[in-house]
C-alpha positions in Angstrom: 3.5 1.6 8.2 3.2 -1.4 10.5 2.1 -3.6 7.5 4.3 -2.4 5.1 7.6 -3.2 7.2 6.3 -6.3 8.3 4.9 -7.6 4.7 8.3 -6.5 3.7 10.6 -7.9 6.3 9.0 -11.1 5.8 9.3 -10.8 1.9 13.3 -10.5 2.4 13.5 -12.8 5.4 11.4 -16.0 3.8 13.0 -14.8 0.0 9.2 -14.9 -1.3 9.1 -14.2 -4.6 7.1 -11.1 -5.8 6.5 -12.2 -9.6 8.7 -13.7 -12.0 11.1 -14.6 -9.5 11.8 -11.4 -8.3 12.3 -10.5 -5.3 13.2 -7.9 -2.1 16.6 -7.4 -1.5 17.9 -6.2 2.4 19.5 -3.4 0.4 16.4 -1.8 -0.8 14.6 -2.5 2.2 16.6 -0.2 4.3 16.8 2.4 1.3 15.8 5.8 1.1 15.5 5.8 -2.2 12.0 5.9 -2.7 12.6 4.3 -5.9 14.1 1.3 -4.6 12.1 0.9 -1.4 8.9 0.5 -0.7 8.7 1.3 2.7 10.2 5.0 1.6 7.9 5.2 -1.4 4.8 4.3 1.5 6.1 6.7 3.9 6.7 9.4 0.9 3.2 9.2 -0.9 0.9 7.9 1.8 -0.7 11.6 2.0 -0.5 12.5 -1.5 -2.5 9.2 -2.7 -4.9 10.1 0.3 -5.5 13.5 -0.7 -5.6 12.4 -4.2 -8.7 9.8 -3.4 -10.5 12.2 -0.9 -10.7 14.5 -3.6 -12.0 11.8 -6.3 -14.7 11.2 -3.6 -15.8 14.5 -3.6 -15.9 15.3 -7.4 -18.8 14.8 -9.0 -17.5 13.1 -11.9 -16.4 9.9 -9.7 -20.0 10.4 -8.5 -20.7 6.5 -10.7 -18.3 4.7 -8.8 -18.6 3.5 -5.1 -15.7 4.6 -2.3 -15.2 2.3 0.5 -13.0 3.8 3.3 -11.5 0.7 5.4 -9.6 2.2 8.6 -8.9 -1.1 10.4 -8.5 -4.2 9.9 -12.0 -4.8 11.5 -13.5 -2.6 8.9 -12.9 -5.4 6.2 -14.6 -8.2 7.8 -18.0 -8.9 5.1 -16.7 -6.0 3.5 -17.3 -5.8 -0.7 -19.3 -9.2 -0.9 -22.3 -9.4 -2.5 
């Protein structure tokens, strides 16, 4: 959650654009409207997207593609190059 607030603090804070010019607004930042925010969207789907992928991991027909579980920030030095 760390991340999330901070990538999107600095998003409103700097006015970086996201595409097309768009861009975070203050208002949906400190949302609860899931919808609007994506700091309440993280904190509302973070466990169903991680139960969703654990169980792709498991199932045999994902069994062609490769999972790679990062935890930290460590984890993706060298990480997915060839």
């Amino acid at each position: 959650m760390f991340r999330v607030v901070s990538r999107s603090l600095a998003r409103v804070v700097f006015r970086r654009d996201l595409w097309s010019g768009n861009r975070e607004r203050w208002s949906y930042l400190l949302s609860t409207d899931p919808a609007k925010s994506i700091v309440a969207w993280s904190w509302t789907q973070h466990r169903a997207y991680r139960d969703r992928y654990s169980a792709a991991m498991s199932d045999p027909a994902w069994a062609h593609l490769m999972f790679i579980r990062l935890r930290s920030a460590a984890d993706t030095a060298g990480c997915c190059r060839p």
